[in-house]
TIVO-2410 file (N, C-alpha, C; in nm, 3 decimals):
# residues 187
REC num residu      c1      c2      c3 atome chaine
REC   1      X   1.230  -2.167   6.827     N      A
REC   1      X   1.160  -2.257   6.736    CA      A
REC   1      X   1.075  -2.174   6.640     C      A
REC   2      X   1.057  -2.201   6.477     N      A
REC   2      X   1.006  -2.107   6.418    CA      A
REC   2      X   0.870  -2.165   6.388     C      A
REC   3      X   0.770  -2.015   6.362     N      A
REC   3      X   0.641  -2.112   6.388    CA      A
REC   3      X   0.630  -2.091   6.231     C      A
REC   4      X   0.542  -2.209   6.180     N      A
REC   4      X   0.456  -2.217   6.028    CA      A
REC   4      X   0.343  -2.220   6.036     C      A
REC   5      X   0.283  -2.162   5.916     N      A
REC   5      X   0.124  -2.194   5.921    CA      A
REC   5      X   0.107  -2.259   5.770     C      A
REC   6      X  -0.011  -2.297   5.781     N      A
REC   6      X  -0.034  -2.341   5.640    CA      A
REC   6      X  -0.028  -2.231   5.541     C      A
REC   7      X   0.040  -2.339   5.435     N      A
REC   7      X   0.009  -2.254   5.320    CA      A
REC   7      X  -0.106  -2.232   5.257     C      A
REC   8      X  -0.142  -2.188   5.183     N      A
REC   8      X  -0.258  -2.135   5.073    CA      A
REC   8      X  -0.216  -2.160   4.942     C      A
REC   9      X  -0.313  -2.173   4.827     N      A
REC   9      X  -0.280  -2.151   4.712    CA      A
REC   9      X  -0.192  -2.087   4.663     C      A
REC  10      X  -0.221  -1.955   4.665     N      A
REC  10      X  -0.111  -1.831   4.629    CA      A
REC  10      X  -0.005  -1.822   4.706     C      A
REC  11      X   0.020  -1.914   4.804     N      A
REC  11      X   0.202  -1.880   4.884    CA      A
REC  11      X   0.261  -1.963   4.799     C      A
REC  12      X   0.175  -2.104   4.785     N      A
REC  12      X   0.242  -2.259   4.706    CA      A
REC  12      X   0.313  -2.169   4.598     C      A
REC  13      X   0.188  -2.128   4.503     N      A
REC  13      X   0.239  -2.122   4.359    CA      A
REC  13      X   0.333  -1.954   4.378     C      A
REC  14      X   0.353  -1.874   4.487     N      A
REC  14      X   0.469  -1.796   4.447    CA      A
REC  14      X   0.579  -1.837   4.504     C      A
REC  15      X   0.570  -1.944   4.597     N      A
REC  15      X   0.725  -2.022   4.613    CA      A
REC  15      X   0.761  -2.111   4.490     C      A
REC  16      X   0.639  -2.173   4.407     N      A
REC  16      X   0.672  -2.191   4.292    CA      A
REC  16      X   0.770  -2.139   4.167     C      A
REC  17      X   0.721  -1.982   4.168     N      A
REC  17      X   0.805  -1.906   4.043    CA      A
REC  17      X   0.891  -1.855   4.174     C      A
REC  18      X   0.886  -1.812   4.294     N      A
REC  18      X   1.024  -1.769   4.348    CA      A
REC  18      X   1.139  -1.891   4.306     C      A
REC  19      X   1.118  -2.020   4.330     N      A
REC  19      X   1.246  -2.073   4.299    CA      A
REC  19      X   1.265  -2.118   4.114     C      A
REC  20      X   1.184  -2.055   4.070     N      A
REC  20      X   1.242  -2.068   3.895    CA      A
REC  20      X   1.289  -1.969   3.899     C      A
REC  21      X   1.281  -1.862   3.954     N      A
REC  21      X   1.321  -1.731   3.913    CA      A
REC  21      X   1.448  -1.683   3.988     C      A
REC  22      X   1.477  -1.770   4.104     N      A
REC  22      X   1.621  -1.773   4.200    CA      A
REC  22      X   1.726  -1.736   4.182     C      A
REC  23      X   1.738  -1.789   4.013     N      A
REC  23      X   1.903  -1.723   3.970    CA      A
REC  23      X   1.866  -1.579   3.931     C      A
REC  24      X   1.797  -1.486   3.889     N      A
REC  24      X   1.778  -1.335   3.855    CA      A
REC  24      X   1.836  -1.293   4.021     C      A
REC  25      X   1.837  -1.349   4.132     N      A
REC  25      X   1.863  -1.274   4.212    CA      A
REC  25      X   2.005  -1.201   4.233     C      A
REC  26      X   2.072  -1.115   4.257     N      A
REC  26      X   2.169  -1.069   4.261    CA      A
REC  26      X   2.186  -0.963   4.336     C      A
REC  27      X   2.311  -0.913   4.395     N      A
REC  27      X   2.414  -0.808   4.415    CA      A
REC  27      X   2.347  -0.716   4.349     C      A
REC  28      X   2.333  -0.616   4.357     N      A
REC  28      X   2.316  -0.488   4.229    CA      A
REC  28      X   2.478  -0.427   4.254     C      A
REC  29      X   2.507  -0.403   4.138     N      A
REC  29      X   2.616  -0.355   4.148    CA      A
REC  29      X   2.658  -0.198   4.179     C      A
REC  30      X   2.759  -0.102   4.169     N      A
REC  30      X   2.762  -0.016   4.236    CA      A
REC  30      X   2.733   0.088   4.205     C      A
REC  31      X   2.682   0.114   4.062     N      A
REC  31      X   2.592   0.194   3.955    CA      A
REC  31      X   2.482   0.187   4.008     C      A
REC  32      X   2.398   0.055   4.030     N      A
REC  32      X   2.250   0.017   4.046    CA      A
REC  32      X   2.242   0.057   4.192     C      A
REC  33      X   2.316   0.023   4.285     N      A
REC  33      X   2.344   0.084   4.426    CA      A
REC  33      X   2.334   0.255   4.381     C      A
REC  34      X   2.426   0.322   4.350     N      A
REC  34      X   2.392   0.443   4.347    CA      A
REC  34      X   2.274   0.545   4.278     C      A
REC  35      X   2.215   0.416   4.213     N      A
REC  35      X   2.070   0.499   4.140    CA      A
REC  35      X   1.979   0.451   4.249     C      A
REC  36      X   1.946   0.358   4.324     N      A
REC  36      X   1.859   0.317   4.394    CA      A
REC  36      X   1.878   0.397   4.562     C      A
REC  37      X   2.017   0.474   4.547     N      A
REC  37      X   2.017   0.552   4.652    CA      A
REC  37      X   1.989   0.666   4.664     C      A
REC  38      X   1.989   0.697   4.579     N      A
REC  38      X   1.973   0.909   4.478    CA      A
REC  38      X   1.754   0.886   4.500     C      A
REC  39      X   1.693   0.771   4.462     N      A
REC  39      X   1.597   0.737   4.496    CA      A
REC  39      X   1.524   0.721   4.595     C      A
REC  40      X   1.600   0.655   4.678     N      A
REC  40      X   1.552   0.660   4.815    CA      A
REC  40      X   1.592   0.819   4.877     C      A
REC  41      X   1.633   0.856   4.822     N      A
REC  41      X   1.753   0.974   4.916    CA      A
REC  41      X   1.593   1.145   4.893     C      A
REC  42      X   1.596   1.111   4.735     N      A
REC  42      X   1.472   1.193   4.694    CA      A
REC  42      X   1.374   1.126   4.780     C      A
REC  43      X   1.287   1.026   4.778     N      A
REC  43      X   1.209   0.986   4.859    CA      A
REC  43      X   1.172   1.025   5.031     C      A
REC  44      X   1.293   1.017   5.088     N      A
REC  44      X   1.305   1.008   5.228    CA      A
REC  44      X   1.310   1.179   5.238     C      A
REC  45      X   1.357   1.268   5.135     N      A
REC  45      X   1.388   1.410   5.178    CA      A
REC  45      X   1.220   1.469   5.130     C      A
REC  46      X   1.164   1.396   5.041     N      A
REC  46      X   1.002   1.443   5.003    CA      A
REC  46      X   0.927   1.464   5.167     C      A
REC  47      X   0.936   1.295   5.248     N      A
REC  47      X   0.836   1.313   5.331    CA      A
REC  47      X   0.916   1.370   5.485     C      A
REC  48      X   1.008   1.329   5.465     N      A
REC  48      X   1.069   1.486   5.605    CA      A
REC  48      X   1.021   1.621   5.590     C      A
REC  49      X   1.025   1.680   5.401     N      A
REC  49      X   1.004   1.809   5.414    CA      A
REC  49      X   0.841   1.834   5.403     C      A
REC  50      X   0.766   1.733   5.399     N      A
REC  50      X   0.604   1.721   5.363    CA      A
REC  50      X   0.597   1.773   5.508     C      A
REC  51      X   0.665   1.652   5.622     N      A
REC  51      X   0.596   1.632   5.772    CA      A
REC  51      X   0.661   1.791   5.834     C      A
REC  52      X   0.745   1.871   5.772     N      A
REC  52      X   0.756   2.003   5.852    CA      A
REC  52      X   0.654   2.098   5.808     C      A
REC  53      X   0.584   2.075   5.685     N      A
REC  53      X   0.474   2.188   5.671    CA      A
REC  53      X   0.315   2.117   5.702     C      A
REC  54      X   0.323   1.997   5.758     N      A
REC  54      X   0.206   1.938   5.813    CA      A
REC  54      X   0.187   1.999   5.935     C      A
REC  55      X   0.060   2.042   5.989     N      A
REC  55      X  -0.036   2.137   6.071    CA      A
REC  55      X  -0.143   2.054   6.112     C      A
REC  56      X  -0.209   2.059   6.262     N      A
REC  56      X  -0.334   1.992   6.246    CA      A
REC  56      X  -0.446   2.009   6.182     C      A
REC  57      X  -0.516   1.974   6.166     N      A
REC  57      X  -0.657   1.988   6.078    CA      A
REC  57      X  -0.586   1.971   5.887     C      A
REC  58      X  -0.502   1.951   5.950     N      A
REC  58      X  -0.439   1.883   5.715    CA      A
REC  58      X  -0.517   1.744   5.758     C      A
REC  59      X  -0.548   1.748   5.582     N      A
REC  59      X  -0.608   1.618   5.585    CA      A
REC  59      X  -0.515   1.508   5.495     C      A
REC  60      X  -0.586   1.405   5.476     N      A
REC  60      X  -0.411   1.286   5.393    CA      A
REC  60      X  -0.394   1.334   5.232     C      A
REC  61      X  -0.554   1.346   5.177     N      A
REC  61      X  -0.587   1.404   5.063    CA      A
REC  61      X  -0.475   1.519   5.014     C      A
REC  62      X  -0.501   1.659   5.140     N      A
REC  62      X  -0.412   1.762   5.088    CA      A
REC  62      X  -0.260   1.706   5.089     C      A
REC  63      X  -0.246   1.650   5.214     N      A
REC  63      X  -0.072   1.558   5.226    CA      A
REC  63      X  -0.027   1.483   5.115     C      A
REC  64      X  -0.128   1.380   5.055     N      A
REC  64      X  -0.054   1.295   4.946    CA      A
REC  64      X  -0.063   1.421   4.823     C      A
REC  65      X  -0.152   1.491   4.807     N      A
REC  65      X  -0.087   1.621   4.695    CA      A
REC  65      X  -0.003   1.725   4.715     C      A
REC  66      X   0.086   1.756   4.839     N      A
REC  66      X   0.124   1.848   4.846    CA      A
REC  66      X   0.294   1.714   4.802     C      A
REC  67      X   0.311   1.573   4.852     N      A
REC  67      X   0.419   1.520   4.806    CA      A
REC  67      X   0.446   1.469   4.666     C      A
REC  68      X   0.311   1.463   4.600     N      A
REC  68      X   0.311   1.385   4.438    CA      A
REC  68      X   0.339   1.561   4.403     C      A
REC  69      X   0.309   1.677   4.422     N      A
REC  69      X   0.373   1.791   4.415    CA      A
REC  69      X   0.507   1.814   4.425     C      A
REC  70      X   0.574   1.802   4.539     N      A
REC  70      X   0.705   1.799   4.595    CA      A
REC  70      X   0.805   1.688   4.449     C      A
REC  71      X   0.734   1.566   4.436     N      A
REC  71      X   0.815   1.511   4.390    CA      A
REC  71      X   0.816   1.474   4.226     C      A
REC  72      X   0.719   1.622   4.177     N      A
REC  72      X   0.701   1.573   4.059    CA      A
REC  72      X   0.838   1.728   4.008     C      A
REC  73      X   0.796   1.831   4.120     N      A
REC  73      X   0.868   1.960   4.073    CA      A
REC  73      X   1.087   1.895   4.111     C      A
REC  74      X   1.072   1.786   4.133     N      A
REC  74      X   1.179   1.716   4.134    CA      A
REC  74      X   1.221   1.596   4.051     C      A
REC  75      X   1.152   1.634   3.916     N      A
REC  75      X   1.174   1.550   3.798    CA      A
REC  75      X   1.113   1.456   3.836     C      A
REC  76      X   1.060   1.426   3.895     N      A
REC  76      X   0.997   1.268   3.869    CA      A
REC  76      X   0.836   1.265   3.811     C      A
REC  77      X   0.860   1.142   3.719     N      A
REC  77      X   0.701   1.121   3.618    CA      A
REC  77      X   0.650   1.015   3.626     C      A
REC  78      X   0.754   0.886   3.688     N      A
REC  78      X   0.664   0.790   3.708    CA      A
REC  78      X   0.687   0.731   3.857     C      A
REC  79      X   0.591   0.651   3.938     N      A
REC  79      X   0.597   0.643   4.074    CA      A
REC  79      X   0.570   0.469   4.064     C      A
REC  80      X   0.579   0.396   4.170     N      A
REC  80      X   0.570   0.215   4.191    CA      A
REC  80      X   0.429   0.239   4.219     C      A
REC  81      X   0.397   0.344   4.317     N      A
REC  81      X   0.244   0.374   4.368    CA      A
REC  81      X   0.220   0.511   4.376     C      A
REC  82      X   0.092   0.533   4.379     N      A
REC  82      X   0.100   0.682   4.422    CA      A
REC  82      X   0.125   0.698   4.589     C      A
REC  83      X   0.150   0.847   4.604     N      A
REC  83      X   0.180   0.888   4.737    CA      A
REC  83      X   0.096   0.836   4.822     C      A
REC  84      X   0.111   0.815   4.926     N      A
REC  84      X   0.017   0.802   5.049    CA      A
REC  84      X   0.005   0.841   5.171     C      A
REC  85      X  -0.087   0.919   5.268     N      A
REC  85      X  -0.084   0.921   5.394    CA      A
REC  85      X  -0.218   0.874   5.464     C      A
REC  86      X  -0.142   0.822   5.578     N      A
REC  86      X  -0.246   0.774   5.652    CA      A
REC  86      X  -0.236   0.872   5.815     C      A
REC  87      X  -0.339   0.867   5.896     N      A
REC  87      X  -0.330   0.997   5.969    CA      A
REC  87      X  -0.397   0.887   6.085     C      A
REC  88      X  -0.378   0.876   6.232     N      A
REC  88      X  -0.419   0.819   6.330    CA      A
REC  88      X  -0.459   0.662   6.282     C      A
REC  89      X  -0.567   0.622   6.341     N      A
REC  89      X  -0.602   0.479   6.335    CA      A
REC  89      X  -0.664   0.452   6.138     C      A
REC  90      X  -0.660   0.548   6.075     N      A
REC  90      X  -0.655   0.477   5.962    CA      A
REC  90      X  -0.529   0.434   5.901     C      A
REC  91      X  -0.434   0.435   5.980     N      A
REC  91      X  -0.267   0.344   5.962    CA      A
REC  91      X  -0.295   0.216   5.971     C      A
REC  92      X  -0.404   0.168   6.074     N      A
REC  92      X  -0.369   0.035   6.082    CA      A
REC  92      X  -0.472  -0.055   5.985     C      A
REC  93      X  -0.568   0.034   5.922     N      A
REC  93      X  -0.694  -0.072   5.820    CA      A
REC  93      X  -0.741  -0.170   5.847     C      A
REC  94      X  -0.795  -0.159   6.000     N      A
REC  94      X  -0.861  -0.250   6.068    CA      A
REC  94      X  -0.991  -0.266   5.975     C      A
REC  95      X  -1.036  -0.415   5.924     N      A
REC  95      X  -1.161  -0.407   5.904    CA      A
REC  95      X  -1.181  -0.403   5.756     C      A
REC  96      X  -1.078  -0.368   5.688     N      A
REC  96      X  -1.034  -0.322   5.521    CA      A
REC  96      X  -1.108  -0.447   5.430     C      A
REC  97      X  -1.164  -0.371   5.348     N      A
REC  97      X  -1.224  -0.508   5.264    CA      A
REC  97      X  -1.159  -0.479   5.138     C      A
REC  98      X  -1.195  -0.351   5.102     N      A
REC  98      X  -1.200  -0.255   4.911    CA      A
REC  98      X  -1.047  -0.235   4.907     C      A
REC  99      X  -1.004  -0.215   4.804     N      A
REC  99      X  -0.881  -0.151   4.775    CA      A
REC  99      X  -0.842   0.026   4.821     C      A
REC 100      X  -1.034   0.068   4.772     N      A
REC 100      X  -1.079   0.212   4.780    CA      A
REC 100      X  -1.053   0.267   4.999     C      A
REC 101      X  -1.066   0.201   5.040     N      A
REC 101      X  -1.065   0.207   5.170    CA      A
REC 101      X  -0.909   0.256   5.214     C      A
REC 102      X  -0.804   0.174   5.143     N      A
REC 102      X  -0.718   0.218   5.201    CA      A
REC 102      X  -0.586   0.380   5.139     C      A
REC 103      X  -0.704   0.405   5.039     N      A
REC 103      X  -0.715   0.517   4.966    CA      A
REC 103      X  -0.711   0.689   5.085     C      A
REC 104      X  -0.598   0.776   5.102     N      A
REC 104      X  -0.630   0.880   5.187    CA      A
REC 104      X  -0.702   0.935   5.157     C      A
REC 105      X  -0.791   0.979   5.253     N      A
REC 105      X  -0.934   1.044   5.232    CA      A
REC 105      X  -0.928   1.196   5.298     C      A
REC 106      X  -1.070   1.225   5.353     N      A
REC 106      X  -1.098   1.382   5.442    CA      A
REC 106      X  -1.047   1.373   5.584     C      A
REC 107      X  -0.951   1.254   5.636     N      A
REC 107      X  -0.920   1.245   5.761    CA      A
REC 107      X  -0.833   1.360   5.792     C      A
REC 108      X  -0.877   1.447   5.924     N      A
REC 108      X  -0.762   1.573   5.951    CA      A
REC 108      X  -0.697   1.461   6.062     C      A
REC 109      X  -0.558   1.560   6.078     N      A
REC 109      X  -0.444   1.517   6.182    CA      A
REC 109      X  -0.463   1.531   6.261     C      A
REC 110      X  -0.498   1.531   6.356     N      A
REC 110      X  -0.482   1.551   6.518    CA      A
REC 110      X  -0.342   1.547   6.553     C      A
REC 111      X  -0.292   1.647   6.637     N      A
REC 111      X  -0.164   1.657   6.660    CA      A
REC 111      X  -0.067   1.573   6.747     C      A
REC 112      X  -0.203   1.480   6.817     N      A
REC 112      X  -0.093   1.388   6.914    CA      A
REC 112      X  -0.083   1.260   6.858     C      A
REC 113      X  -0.179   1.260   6.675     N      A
REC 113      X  -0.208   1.073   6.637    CA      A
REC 113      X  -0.034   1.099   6.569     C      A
REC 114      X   0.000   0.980   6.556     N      A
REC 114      X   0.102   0.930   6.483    CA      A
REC 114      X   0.016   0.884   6.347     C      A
REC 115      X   0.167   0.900   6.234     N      A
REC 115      X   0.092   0.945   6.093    CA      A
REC 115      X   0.148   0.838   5.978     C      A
REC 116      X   0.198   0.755   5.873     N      A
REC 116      X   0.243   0.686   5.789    CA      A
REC 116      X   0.231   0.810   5.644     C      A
REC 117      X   0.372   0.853   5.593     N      A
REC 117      X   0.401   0.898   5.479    CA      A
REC 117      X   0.495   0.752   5.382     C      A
REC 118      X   0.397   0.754   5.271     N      A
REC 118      X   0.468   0.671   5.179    CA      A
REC 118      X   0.490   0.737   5.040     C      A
REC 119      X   0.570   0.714   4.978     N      A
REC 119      X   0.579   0.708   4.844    CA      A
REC 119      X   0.699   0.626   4.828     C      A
REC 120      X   0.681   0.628   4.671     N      A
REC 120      X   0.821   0.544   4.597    CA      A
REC 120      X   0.831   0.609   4.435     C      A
REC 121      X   0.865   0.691   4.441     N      A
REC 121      X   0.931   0.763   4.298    CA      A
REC 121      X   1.012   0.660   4.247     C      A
REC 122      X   0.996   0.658   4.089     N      A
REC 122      X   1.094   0.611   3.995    CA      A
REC 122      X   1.194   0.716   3.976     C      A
REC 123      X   1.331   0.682   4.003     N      A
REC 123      X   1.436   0.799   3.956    CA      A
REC 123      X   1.488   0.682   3.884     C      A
REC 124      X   1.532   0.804   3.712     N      A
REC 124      X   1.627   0.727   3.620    CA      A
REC 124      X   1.615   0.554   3.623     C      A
REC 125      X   1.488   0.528   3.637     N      A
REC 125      X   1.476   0.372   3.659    CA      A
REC 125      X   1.483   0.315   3.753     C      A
REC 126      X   1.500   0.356   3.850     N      A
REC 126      X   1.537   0.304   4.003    CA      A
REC 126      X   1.447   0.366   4.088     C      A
REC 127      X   1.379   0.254   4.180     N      A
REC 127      X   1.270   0.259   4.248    CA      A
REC 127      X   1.291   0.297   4.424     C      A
REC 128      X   1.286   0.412   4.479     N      A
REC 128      X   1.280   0.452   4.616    CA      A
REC 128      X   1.155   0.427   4.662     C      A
REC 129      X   1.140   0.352   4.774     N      A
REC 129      X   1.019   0.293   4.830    CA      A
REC 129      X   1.023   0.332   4.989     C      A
REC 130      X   0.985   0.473   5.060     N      A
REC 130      X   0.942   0.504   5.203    CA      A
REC 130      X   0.837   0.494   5.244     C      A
REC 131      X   0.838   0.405   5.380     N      A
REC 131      X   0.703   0.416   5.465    CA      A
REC 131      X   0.769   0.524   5.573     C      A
REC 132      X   0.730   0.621   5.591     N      A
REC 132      X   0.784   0.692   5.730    CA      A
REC 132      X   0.695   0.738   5.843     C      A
REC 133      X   0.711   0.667   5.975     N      A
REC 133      X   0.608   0.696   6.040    CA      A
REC 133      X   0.639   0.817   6.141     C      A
REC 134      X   0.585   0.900   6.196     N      A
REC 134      X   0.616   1.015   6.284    CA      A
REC 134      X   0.486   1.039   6.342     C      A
REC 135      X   0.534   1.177   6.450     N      A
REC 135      X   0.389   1.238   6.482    CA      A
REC 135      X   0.431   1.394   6.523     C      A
REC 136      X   0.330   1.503   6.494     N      A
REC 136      X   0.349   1.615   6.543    CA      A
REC 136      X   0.453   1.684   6.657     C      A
REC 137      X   0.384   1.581   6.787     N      A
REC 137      X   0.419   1.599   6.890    CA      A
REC 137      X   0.524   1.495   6.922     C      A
REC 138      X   0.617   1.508   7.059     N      A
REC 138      X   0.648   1.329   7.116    CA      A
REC 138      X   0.505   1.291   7.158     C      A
REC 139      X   0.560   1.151   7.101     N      A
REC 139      X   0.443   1.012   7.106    CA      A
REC 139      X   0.508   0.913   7.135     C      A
REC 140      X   0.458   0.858   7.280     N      A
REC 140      X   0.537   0.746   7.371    CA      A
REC 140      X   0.498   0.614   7.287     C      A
REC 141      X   0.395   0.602   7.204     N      A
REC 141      X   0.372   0.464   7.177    CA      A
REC 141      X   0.441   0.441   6.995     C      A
REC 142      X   0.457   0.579   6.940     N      A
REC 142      X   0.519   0.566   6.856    CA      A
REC 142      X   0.687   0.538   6.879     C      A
REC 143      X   0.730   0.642   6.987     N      A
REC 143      X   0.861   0.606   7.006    CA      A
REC 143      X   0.890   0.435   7.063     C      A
REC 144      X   0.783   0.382   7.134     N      A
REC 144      X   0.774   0.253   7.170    CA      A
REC 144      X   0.803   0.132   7.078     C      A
REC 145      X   0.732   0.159   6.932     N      A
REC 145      X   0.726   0.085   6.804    CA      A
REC 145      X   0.854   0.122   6.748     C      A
REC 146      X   0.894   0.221   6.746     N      A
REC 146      X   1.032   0.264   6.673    CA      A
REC 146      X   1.133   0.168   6.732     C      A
REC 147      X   1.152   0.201   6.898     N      A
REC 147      X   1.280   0.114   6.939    CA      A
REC 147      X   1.263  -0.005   6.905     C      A
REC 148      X   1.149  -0.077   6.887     N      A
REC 148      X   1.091  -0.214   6.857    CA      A
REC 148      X   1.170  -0.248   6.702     C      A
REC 149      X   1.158  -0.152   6.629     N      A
REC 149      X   1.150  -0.202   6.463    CA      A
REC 149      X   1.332  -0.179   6.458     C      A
REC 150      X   1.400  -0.070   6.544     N      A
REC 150      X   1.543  -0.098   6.553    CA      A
REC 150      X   1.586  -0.197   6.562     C      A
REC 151      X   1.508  -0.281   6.696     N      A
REC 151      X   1.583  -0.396   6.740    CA      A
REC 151      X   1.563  -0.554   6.607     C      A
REC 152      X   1.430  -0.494   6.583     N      A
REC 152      X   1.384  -0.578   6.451    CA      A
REC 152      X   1.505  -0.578   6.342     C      A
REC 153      X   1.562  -0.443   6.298     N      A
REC 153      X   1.599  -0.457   6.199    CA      A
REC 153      X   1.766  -0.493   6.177     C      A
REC 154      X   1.777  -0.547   6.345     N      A
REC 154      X   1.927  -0.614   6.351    CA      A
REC 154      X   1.922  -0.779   6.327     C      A
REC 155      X   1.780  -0.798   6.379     N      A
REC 155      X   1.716  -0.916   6.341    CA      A
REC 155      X   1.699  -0.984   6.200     C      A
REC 156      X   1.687  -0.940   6.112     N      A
REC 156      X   1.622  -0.968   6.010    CA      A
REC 156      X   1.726  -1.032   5.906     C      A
REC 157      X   1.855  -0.943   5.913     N      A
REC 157      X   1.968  -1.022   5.859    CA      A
REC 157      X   1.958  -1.152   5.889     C      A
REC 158      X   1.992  -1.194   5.993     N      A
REC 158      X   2.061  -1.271   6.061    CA      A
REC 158      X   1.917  -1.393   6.012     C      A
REC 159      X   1.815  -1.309   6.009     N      A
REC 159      X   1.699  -1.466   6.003    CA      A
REC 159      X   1.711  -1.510   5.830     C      A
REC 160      X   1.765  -1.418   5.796     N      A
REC 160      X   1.750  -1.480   5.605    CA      A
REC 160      X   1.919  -1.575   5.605     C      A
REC 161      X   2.059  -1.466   5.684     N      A
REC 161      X   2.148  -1.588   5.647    CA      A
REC 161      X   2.149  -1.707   5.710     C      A
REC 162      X   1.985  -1.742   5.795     N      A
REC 162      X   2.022  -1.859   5.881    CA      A
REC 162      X   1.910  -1.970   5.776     C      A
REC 163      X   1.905  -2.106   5.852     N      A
REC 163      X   1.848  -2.187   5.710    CA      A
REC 163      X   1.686  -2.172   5.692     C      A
REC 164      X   1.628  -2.120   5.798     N      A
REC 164      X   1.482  -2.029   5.763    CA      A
REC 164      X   1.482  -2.030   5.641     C      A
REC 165      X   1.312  -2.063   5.593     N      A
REC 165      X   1.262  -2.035   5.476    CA      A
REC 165      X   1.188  -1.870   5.478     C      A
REC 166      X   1.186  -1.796   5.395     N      A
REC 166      X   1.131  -1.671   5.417    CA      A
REC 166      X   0.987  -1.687   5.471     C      A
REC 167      X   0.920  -1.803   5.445     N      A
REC 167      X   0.760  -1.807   5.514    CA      A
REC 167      X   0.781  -1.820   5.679     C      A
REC 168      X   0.924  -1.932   5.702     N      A
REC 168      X   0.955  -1.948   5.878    CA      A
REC 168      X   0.967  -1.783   5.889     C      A
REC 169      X   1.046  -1.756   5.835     N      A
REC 169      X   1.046  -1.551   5.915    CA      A
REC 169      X   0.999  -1.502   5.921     C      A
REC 170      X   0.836  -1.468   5.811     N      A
REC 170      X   0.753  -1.404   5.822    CA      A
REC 170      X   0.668  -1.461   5.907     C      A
REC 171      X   0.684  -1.568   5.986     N      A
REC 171      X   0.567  -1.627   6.080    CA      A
REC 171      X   0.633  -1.623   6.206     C      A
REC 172      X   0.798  -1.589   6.240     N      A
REC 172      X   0.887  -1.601   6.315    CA      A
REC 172      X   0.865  -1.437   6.343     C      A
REC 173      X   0.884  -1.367   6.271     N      A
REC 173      X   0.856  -1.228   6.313    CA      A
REC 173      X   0.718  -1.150   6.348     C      A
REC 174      X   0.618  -1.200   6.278     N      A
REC 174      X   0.479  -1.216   6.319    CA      A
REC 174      X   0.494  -1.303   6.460     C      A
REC 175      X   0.552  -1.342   6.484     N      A
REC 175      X   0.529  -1.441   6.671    CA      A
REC 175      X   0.587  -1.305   6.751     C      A
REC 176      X   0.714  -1.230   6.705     N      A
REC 176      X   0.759  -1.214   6.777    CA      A
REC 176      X   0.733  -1.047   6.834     C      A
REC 177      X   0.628  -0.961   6.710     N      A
REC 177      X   0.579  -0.868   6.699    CA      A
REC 177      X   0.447  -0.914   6.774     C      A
REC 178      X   0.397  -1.038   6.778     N      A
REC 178      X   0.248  -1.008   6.878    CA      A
REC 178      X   0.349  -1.012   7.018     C      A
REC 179      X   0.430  -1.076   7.057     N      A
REC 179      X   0.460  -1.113   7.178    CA      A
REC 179      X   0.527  -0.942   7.230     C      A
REC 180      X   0.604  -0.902   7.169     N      A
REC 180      X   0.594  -0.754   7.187    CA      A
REC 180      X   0.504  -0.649   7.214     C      A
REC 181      X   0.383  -0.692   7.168     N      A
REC 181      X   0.241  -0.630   7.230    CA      A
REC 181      X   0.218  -0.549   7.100     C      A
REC 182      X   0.239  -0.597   6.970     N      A
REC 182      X   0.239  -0.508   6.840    CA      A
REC 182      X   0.116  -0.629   6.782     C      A
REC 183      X   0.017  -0.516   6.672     N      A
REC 183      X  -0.056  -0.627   6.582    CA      A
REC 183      X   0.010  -0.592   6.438     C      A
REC 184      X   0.030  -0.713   6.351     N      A
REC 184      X   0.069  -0.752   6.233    CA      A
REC 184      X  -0.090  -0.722   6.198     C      A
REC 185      X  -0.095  -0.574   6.159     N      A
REC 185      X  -0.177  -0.543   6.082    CA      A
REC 185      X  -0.224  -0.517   5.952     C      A
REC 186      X  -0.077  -0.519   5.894     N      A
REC 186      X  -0.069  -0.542   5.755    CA      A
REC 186      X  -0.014  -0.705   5.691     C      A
REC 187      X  -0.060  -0.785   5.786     N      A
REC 187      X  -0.041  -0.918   5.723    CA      A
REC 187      X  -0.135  -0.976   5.595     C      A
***
């Protein structure tokens, strides 16, 4: 059974322009597929090769400049966001009010926290968007969340081709991530 919550102002009026805007949706075709993969492909190889020269005591500050580095000496000039890392419990922004807060700061790594590398480079117009989470060491509660988001992401198809509204899934997967013992901390 899928759970709902109320809406708000701002869900109403973006289910509003989501369904004027319904027909723009499409297929990308196999050009737009292959620029949006060369994107992700740069993206995903930035923060693999960031997390092999990450050391403890780096802080997110030096991390998000050593990848807006990495990925500028790889042609890229414009980004969706800037880089980001988050390093132990400032992943989850418990408490977050400012925009400035969730900004990487002087936090060093500790080698056993699990870490969030993001960016999203524009290549040739096409937008690569990675969150990648890891940790120094093995980490039982990271590997814990990982098998979790596998099993999630066999899930997720299947909840958009079924007659779910995207708000039932996001409240259907929020049920099913607390019941897993996970917090929807970026809700």
């Amino acid at each position: 059974m899928p759970i709902t919550k109320e809406r708000g102002f701002l869900s109403k009026l973006s289910s509003k322009f989501s369904k004027l805007n319904s027909e723009s949706i499409r297929i990308p075709n196999a050009e737009e597929k292959a620029g949006f993969l060369k994107a992700q492909k740069l993206a995903y190889e930035c923060v693999t090769t960031i997390e092999k020269e990450m050391v403890p005591g780096c802080t997110e500050k030096q991390t998000t400049k050593r990848m807006d580095e990495f990925l500028r000496d790889h042609g890229v000039k414009v980004f969706l966001h800037r880089p980001f890392a988050w390093f132990g419990e400032h992943a989850r922004f418990d408490g977050y009010k400012r925009f400035t807060q969730f900004h990487p700061g002087k936090k060093t790594l500790k080698e056993e926290e699990s870490f969030i590398l993001d960016v999203s480079p524009v290549v040739d117009g096409y937008i690569g968007d990675i969150g990648y989470s890891s940790s120094l060491i093995k980490n039982s509660e990271l590997d814990f969340g990982m098998e979790y988001l596998l099993e999630l992401r066999d899930k997720i198809p299947k909840y958009f081709s079924s007659s779910l509204t995207p708000s039932e899934i996001w409240w259907q997967i929020d049920l099913e991530a607390k019941n897993a013992g996970f917090d929807n901390v970026h809700a």
